[in-house]
mmCIF entry with sequence, helices, sheets and N, C-alpha, C, O atoms, coordinates in Angstrom:
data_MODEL
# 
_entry.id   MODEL 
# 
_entity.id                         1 
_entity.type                       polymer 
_entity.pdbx_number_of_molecules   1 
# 
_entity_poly.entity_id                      1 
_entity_poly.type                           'polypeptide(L)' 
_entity_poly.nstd_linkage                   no 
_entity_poly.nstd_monomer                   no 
_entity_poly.pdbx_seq_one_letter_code       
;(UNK)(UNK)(UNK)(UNK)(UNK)(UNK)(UNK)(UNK)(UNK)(UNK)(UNK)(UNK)(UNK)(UNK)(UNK)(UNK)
(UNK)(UNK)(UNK)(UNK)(UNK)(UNK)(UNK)(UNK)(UNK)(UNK)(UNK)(UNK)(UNK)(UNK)(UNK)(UNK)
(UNK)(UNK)(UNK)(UNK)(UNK)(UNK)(UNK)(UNK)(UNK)(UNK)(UNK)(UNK)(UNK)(UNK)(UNK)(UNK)
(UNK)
;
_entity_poly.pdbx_seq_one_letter_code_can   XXXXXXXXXXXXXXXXXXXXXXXXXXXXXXXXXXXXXXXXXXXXXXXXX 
_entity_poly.pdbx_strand_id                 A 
# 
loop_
_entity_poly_seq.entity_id 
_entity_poly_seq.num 
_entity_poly_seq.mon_id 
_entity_poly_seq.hetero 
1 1  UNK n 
1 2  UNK n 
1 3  UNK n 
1 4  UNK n 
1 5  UNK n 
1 6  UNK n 
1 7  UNK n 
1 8  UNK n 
1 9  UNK n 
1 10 UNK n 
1 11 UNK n 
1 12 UNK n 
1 13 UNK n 
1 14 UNK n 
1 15 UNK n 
1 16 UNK n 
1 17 UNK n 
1 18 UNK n 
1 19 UNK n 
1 20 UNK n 
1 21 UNK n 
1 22 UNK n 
1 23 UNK n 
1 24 UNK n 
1 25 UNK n 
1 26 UNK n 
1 27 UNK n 
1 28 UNK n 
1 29 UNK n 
1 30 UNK n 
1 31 UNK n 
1 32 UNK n 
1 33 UNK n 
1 34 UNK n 
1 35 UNK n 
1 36 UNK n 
1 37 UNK n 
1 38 UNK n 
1 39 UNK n 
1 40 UNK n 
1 41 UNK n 
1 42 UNK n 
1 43 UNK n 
1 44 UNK n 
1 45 UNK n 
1 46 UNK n 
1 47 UNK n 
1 48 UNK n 
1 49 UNK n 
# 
_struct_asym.id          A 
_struct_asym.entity_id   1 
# 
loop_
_struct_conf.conf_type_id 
_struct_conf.id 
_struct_conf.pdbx_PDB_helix_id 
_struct_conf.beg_label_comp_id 
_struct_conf.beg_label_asym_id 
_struct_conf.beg_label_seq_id 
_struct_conf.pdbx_beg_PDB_ins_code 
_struct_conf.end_label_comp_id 
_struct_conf.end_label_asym_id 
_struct_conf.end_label_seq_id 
_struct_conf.pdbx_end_PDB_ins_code 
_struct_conf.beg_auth_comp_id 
_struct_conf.beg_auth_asym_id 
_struct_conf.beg_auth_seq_id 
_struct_conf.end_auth_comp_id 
_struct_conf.end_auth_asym_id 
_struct_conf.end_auth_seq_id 
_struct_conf.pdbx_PDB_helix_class 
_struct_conf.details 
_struct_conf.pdbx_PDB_helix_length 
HELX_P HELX_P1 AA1 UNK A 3  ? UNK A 14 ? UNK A 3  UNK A 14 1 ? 12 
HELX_P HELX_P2 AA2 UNK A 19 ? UNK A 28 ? UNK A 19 UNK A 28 1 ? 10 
HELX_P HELX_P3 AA3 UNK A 31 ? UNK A 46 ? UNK A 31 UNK A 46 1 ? 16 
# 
_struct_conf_type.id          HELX_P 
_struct_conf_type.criteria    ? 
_struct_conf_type.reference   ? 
# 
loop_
_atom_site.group_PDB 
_atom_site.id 
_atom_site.type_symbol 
_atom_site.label_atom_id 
_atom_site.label_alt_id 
_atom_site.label_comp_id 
_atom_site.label_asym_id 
_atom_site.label_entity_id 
_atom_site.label_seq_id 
_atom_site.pdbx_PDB_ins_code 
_atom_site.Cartn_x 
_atom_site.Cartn_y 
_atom_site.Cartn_z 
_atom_site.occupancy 
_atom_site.B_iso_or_equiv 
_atom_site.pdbx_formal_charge 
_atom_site.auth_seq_id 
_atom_site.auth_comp_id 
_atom_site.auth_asym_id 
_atom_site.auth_atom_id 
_atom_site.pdbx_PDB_model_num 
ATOM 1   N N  . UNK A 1 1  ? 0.821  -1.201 0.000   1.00 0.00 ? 1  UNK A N  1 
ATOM 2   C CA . UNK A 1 1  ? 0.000  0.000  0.000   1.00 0.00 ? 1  UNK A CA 1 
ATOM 3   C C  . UNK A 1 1  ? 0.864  1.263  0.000   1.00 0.00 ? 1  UNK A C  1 
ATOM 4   O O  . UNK A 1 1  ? 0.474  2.268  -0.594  1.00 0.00 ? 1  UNK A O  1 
ATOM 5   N N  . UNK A 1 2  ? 2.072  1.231  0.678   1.00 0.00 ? 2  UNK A N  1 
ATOM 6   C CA . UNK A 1 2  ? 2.543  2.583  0.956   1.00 0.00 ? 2  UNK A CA 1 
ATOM 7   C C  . UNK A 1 2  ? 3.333  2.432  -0.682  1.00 0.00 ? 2  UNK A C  1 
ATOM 8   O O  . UNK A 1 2  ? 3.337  3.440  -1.389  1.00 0.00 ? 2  UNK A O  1 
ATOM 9   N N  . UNK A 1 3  ? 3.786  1.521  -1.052  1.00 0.00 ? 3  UNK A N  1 
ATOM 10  C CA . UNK A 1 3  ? 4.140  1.623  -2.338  1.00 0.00 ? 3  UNK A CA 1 
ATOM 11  C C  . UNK A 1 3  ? 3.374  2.882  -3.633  1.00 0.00 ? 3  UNK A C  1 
ATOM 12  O O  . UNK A 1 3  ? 3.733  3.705  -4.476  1.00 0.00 ? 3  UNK A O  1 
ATOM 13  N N  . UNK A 1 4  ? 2.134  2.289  -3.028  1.00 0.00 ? 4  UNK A N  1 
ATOM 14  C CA . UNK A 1 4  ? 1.146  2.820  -4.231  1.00 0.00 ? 4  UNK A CA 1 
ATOM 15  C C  . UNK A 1 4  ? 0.922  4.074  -3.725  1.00 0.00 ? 4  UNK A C  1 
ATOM 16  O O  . UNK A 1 4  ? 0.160  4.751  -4.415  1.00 0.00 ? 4  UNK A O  1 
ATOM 17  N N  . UNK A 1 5  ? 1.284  4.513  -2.886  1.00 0.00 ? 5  UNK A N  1 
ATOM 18  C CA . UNK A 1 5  ? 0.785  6.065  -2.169  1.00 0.00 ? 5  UNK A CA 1 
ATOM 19  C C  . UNK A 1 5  ? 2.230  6.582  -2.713  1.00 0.00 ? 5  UNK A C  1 
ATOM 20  O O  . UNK A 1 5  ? 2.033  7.484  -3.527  1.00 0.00 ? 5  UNK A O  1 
ATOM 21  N N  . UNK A 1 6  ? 3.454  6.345  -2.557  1.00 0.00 ? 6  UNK A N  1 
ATOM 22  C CA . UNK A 1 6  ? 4.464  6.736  -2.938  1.00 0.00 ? 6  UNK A CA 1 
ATOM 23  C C  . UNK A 1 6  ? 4.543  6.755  -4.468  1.00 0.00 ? 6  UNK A C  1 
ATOM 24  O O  . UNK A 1 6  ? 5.103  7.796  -4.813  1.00 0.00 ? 6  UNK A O  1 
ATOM 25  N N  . UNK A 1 7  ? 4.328  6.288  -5.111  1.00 0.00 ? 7  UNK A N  1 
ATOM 26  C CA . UNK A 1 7  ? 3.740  6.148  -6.719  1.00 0.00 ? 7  UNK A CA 1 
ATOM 27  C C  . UNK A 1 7  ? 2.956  7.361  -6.687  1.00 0.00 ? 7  UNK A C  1 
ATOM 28  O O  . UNK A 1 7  ? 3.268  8.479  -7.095  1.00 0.00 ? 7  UNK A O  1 
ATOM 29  N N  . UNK A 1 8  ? 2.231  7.093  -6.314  1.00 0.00 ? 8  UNK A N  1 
ATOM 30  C CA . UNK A 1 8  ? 0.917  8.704  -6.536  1.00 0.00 ? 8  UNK A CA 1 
ATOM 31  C C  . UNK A 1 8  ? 1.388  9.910  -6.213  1.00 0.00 ? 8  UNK A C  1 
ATOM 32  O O  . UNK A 1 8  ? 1.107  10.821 -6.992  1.00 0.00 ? 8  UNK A O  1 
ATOM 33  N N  . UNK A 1 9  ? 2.222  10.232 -4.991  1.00 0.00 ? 9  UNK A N  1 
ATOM 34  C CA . UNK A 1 9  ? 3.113  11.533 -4.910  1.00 0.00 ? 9  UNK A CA 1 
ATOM 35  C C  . UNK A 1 9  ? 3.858  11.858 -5.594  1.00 0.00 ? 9  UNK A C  1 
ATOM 36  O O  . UNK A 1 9  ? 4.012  13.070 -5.747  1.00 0.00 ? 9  UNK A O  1 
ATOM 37  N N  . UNK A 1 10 ? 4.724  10.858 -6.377  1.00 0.00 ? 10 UNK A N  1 
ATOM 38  C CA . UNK A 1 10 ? 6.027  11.408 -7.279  1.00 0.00 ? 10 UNK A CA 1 
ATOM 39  C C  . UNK A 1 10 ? 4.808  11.345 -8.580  1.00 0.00 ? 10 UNK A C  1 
ATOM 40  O O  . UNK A 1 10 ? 4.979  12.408 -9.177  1.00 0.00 ? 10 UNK A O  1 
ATOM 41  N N  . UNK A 1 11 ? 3.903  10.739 -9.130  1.00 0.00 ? 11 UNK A N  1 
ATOM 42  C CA . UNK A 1 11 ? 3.571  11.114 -10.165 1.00 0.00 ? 11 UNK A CA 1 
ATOM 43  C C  . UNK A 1 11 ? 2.518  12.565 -10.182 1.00 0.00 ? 11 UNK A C  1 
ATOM 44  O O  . UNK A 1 11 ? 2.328  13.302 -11.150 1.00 0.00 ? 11 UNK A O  1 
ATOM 45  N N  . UNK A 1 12 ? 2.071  12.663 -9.131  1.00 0.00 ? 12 UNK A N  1 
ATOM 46  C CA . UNK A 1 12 ? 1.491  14.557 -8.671  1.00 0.00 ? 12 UNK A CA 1 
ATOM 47  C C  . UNK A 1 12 ? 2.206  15.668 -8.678  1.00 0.00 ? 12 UNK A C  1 
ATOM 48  O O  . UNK A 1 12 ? 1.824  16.800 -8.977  1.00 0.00 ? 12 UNK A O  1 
ATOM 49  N N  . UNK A 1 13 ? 3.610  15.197 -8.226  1.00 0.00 ? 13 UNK A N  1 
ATOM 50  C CA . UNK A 1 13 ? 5.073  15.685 -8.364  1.00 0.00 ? 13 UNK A CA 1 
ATOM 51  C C  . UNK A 1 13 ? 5.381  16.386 -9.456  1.00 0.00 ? 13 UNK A C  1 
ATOM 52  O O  . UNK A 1 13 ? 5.486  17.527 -9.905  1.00 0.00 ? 13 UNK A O  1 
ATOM 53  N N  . UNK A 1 14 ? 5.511  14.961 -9.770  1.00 0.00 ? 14 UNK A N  1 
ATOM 54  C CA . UNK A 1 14 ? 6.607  14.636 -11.704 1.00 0.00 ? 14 UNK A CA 1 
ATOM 55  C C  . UNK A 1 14 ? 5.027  15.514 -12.851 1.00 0.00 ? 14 UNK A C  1 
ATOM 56  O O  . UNK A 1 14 ? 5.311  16.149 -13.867 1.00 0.00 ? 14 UNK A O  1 
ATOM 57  N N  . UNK A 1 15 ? 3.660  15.353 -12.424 1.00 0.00 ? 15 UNK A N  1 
ATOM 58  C CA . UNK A 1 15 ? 3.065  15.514 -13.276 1.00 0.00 ? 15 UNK A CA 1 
ATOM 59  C C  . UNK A 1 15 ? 2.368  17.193 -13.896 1.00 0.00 ? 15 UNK A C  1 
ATOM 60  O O  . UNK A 1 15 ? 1.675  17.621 -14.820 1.00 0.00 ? 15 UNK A O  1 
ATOM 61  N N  . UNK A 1 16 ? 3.062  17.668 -12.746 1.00 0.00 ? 16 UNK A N  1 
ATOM 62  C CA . UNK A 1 16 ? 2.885  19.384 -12.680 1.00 0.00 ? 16 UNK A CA 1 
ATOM 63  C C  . UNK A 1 16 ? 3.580  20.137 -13.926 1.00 0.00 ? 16 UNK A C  1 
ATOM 64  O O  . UNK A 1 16 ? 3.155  21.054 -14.629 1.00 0.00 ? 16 UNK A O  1 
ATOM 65  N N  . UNK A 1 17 ? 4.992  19.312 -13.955 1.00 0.00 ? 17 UNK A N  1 
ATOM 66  C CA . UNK A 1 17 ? 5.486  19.734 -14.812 1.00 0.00 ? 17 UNK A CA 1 
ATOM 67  C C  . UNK A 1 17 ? 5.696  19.370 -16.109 1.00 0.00 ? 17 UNK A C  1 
ATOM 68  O O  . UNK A 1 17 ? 6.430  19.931 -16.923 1.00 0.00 ? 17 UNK A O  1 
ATOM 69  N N  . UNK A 1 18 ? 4.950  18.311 -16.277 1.00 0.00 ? 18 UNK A N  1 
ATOM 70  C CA . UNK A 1 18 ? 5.046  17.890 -17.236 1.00 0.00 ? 18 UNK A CA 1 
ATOM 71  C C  . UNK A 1 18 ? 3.061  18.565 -17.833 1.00 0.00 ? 18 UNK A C  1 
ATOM 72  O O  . UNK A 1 18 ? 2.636  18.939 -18.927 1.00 0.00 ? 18 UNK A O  1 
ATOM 73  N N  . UNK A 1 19 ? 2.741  18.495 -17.178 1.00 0.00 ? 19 UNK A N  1 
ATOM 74  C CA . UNK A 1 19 ? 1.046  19.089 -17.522 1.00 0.00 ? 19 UNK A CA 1 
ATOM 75  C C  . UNK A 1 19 ? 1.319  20.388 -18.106 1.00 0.00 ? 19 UNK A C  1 
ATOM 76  O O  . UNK A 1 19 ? 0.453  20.873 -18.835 1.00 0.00 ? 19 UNK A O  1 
ATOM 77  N N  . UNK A 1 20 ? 2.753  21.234 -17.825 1.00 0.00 ? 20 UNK A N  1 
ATOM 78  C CA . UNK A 1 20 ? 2.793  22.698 -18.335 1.00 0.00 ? 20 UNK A CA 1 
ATOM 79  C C  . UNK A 1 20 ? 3.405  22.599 -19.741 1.00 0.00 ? 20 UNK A C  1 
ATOM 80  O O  . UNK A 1 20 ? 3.175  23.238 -20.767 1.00 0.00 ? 20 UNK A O  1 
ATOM 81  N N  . UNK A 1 21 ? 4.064  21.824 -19.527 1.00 0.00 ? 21 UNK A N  1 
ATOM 82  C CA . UNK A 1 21 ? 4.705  21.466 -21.129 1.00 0.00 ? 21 UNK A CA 1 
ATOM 83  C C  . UNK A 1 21 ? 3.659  20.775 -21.919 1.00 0.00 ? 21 UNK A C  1 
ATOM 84  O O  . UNK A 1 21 ? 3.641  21.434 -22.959 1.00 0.00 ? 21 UNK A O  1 
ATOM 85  N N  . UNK A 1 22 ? 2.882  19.946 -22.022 1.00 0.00 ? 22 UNK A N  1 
ATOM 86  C CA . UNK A 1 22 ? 2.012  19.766 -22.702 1.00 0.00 ? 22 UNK A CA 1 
ATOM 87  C C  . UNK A 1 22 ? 1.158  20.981 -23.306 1.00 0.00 ? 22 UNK A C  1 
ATOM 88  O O  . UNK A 1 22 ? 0.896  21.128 -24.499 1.00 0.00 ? 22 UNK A O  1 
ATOM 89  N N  . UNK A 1 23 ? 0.754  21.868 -22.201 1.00 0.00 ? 23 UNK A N  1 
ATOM 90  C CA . UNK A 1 23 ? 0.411  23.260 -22.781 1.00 0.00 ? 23 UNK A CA 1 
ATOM 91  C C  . UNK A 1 23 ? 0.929  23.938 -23.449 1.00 0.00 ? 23 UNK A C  1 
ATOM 92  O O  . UNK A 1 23 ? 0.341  24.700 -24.216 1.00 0.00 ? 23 UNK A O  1 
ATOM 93  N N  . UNK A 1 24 ? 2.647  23.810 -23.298 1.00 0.00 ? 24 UNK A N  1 
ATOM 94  C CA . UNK A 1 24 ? 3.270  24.963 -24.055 1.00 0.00 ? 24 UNK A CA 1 
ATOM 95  C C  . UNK A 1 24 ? 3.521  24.540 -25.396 1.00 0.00 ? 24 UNK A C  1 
ATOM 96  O O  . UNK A 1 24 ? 3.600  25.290 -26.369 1.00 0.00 ? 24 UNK A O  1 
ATOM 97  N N  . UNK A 1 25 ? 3.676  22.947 -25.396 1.00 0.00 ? 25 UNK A N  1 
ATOM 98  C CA . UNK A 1 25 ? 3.873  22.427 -26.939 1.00 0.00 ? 25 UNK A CA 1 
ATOM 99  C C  . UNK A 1 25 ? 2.468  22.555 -27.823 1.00 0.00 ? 25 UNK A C  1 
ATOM 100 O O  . UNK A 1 25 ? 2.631  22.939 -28.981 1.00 0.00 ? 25 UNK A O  1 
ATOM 101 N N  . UNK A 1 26 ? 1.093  22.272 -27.393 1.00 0.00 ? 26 UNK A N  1 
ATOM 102 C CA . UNK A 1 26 ? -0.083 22.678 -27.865 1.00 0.00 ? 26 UNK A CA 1 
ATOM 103 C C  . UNK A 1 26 ? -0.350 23.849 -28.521 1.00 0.00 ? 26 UNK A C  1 
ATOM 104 O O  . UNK A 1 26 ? -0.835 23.883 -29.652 1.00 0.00 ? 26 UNK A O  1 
ATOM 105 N N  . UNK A 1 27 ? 0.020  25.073 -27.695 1.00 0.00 ? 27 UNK A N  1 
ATOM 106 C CA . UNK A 1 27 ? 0.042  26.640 -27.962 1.00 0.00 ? 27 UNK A CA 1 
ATOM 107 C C  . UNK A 1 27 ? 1.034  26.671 -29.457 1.00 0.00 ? 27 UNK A C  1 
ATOM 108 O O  . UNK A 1 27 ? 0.564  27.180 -30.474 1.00 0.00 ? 27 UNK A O  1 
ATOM 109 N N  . UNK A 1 28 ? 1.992  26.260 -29.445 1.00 0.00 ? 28 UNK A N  1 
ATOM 110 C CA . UNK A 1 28 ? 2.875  26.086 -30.356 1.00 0.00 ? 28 UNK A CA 1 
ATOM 111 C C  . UNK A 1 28 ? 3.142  24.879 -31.453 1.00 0.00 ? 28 UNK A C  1 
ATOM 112 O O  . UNK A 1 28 ? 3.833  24.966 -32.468 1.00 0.00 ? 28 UNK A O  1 
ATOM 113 N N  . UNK A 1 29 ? 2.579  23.998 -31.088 1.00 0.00 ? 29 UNK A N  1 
ATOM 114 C CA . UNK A 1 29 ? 2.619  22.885 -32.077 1.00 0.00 ? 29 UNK A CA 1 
ATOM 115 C C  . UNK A 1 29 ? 2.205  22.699 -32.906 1.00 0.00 ? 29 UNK A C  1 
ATOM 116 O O  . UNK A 1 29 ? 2.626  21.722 -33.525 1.00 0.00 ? 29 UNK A O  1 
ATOM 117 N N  . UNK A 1 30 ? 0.927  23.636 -33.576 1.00 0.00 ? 30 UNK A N  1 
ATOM 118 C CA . UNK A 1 30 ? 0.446  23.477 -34.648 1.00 0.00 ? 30 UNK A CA 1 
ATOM 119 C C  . UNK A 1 30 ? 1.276  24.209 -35.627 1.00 0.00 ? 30 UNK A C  1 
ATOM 120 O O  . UNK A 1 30 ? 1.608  23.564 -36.621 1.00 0.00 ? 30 UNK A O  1 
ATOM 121 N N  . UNK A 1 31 ? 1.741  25.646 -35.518 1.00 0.00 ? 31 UNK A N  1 
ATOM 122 C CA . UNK A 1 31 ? 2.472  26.159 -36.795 1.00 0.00 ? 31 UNK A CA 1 
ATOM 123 C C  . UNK A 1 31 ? 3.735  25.591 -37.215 1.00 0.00 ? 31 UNK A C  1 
ATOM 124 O O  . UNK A 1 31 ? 4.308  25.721 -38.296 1.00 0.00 ? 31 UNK A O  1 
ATOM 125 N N  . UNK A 1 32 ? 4.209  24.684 -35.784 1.00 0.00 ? 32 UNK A N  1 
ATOM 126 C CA . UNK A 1 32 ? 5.507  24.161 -36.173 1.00 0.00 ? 32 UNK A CA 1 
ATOM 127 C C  . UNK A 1 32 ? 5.690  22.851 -36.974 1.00 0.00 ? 32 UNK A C  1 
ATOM 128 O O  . UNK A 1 32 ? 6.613  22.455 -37.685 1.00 0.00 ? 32 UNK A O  1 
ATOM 129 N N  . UNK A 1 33 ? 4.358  22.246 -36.578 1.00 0.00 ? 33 UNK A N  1 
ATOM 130 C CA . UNK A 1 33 ? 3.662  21.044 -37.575 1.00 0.00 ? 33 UNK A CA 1 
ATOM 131 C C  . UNK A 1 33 ? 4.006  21.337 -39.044 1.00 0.00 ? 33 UNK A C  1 
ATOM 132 O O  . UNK A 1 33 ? 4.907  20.895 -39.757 1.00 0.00 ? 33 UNK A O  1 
ATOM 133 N N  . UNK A 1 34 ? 2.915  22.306 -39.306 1.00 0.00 ? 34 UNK A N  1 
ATOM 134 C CA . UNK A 1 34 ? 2.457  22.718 -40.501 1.00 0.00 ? 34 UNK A CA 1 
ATOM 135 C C  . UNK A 1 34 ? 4.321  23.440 -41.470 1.00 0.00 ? 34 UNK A C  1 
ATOM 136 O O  . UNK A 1 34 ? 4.769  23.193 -42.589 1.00 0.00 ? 34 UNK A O  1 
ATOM 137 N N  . UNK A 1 35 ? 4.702  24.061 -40.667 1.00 0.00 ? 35 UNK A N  1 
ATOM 138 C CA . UNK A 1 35 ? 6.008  24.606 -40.938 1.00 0.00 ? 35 UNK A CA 1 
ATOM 139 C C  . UNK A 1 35 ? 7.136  23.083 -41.462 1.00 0.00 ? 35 UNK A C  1 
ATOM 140 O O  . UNK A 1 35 ? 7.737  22.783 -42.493 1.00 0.00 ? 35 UNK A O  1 
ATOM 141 N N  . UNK A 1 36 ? 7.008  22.624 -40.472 1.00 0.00 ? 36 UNK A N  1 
ATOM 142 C CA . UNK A 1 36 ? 7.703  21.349 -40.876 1.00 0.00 ? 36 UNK A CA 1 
ATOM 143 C C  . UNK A 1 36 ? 7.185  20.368 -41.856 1.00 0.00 ? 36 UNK A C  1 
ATOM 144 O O  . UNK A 1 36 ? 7.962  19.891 -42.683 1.00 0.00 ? 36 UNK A O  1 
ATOM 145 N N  . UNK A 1 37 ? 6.384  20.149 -41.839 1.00 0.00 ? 37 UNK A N  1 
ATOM 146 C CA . UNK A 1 37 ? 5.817  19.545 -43.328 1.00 0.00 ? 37 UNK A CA 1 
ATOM 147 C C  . UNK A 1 37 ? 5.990  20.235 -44.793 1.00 0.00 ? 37 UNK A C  1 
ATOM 148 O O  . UNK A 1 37 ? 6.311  19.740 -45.873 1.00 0.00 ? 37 UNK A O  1 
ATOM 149 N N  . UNK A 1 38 ? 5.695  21.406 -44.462 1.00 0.00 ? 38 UNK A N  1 
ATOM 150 C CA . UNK A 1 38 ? 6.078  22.274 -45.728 1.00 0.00 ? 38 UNK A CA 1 
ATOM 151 C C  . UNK A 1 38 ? 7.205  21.901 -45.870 1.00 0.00 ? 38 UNK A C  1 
ATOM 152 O O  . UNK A 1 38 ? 7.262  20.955 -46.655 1.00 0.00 ? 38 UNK A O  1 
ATOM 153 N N  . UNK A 1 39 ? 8.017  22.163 -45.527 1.00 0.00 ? 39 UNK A N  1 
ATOM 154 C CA . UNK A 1 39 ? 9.521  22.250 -45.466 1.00 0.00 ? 39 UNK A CA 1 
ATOM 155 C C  . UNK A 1 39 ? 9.850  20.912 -46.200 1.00 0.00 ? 39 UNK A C  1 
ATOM 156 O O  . UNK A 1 39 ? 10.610 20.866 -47.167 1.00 0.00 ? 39 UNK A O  1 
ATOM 157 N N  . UNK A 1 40 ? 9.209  19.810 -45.659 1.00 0.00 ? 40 UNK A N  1 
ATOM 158 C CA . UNK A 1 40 ? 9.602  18.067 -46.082 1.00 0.00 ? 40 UNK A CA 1 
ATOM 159 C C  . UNK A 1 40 ? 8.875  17.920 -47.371 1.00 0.00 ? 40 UNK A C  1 
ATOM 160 O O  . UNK A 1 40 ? 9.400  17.167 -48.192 1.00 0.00 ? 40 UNK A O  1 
ATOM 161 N N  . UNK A 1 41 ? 7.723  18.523 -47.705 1.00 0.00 ? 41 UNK A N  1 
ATOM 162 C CA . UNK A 1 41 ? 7.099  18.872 -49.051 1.00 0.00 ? 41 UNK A CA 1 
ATOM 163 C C  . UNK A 1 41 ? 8.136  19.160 -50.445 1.00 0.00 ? 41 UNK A C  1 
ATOM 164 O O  . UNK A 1 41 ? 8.261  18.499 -51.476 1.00 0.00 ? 41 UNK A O  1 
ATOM 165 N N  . UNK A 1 42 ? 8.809  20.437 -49.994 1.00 0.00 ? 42 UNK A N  1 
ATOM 166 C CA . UNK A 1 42 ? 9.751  21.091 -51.046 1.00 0.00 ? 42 UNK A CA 1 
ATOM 167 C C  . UNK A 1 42 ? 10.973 20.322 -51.283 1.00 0.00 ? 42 UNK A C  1 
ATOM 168 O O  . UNK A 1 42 ? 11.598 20.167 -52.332 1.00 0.00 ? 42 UNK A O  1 
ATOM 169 N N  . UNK A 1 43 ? 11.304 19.642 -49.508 1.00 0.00 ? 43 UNK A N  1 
ATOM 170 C CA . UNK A 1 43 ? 12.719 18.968 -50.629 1.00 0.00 ? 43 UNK A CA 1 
ATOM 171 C C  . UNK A 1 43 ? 12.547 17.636 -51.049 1.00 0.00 ? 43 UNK A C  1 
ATOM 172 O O  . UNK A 1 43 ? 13.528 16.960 -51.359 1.00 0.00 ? 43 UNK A O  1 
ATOM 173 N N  . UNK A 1 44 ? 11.383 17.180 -51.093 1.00 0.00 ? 44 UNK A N  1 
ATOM 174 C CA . UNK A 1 44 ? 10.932 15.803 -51.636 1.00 0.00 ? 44 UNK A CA 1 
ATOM 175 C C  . UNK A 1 44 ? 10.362 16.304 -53.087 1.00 0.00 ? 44 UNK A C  1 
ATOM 176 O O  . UNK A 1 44 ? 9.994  15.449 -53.893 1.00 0.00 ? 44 UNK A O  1 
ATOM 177 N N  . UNK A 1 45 ? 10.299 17.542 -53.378 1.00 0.00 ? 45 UNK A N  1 
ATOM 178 C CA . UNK A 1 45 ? 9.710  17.970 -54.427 1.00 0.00 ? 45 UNK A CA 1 
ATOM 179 C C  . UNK A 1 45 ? 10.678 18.295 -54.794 1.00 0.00 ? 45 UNK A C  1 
ATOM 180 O O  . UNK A 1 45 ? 10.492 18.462 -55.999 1.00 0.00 ? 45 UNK A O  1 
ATOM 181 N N  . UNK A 1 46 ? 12.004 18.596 -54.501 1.00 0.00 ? 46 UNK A N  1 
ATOM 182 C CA . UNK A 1 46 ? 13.348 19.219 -55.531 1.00 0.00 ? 46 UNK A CA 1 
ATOM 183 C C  . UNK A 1 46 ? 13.765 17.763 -55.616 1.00 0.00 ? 46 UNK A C  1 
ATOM 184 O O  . UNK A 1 46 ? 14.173 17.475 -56.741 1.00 0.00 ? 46 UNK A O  1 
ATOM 185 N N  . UNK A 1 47 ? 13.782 16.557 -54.566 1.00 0.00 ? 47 UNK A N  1 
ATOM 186 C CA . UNK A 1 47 ? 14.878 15.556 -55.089 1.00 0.00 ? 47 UNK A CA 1 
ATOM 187 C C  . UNK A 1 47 ? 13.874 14.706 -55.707 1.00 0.00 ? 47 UNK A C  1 
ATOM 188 O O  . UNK A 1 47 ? 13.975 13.487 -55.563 1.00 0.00 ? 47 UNK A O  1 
ATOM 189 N N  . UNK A 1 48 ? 12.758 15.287 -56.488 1.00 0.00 ? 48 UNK A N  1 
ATOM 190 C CA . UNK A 1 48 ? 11.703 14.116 -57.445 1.00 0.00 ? 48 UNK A CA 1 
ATOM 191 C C  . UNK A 1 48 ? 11.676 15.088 -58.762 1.00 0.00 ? 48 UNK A C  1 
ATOM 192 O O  . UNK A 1 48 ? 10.865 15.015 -59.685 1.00 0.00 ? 48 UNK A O  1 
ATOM 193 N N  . UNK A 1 49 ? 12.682 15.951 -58.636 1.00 0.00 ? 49 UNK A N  1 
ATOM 194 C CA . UNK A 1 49 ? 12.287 16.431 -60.042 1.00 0.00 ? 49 UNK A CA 1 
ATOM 195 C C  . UNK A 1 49 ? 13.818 16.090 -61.162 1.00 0.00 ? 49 UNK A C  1 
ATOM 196 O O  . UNK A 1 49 ? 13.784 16.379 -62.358 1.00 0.00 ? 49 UNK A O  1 
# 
């Protein structure tokens, strides 16, 4: 039991900070998506021509 209580603190812990980064990559992850695909678009389109 105290196992599983010790499990649950470090992941309440560990999960604060990781819950903010999920936000910050969200806020930002879509143009960098879209940016990066473009990007893999053009040089698959220069080395097919």
């Amino acid at each position: 039991m105290k196992y599983i209580f010790m499990a649950l603190i470090i992941f309440l812990v560990s999960g604060c900070a990781t819950w903010n980064g999920i936000k910050k990559d969200t806020k930002t992850g879509v143009g960098w998506t879209k940016e990066k695909v473009h990007k893999g678009a053009v040089y698959i389109e220069k080395k097919t021509q």
